[in-house]
C-alpha positions as CSV (number, residue, x, y, z in Angstrom):
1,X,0.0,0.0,0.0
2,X,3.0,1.9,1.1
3,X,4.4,2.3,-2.9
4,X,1.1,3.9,-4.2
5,X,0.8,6.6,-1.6
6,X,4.3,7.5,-2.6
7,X,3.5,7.3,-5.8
8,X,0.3,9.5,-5.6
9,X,2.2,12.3,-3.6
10,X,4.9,12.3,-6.0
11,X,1.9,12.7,-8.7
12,X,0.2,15.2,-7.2
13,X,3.5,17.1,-6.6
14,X,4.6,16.9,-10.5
15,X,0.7,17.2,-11.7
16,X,0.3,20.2,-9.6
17,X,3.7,22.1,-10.7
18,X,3.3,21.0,-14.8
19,X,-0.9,22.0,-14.6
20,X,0.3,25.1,-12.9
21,X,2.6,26.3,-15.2
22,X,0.6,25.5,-18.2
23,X,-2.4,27.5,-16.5
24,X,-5.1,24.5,-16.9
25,X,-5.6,21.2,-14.7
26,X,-9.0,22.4,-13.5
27,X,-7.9,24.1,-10.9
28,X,-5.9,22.6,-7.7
29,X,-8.4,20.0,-7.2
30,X,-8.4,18.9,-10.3
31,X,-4.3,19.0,-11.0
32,X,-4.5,17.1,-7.6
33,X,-6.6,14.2,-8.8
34,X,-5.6,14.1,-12.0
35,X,-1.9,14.1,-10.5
36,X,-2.2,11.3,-8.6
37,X,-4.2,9.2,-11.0
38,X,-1.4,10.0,-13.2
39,X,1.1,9.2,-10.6
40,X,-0.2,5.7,-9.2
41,X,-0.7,4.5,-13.2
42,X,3.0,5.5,-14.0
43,X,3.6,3.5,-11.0
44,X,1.5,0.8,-11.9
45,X,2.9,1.1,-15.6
46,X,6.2,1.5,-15.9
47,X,7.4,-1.9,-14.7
48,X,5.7,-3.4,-17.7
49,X,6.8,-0.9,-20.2
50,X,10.4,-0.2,-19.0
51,X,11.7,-2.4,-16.0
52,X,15.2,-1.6,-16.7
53,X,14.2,2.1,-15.7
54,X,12.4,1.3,-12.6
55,X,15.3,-0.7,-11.7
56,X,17.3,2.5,-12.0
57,X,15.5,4.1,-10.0
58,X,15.5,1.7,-7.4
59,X,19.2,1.9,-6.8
60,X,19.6,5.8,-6.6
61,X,20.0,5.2,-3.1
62,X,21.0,2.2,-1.2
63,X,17.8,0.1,0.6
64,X,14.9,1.1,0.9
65,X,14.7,4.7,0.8
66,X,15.9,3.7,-3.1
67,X,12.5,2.2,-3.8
68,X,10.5,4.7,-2.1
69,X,13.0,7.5,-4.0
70,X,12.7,5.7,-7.4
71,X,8.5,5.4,-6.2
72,X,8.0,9.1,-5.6
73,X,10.1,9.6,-9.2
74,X,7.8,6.9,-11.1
75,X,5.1,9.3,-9.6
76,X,6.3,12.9,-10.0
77,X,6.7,11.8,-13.9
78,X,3.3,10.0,-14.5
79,X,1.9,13.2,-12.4
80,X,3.6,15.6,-14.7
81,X,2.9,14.2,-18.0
82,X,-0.8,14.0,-17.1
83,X,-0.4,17.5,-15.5
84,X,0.9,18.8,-18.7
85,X,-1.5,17.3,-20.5
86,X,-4.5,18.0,-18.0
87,X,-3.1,22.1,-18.4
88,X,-3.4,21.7,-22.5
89,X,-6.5,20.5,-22.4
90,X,-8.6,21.8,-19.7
91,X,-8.1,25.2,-20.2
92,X,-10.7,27.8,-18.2
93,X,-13.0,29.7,-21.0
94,X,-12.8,33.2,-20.7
């Protein structure tokens, strides 16, 4: 349970940041969900697209702060992209 809360902080960190900058997202509620959706399915993702890079990111650090680093990185990028897309697409009219 543990990995996918990282993950969804480290989503609705990079969701927040990217939606933000592209002006979009919904507002911070909805850069927040869509953040962590985005984080917890990179999370959930990535393993079967690229192990080799979540096996990177496991060994940034040594243990287990490692996992939980490469985790909350899995997360800040699935976060972001979705961010970044949430912020192109879901733009306030006005």
């Amino acid at each position: 349970m543990m990995p996918y809360v990282v993950q969804a902080v480290g989503g609705i960190v990079g969701g927040n940041i990217l939606g933000a900058l592209t002006r979009g997202g919904g507002g911070l509620i909805g850069r927040t969900l869509i953040g962590a959706i985005g984080g917890v399915a990179a999370g959930y993702g990535l393993p079967q697209f690229a192990p080799s890079l979540q096996g990177t990111l496991d060994t940034l650090i040594a243990g287990d702060n490692g996992v939980m680093l490469g985790n909350l990185l899995t997360g800040a990028g699935g976060g972001g992209l979705l961010g970044l897309v949430g912020g192109l697409l879901l733009r306030p009219r006005g």
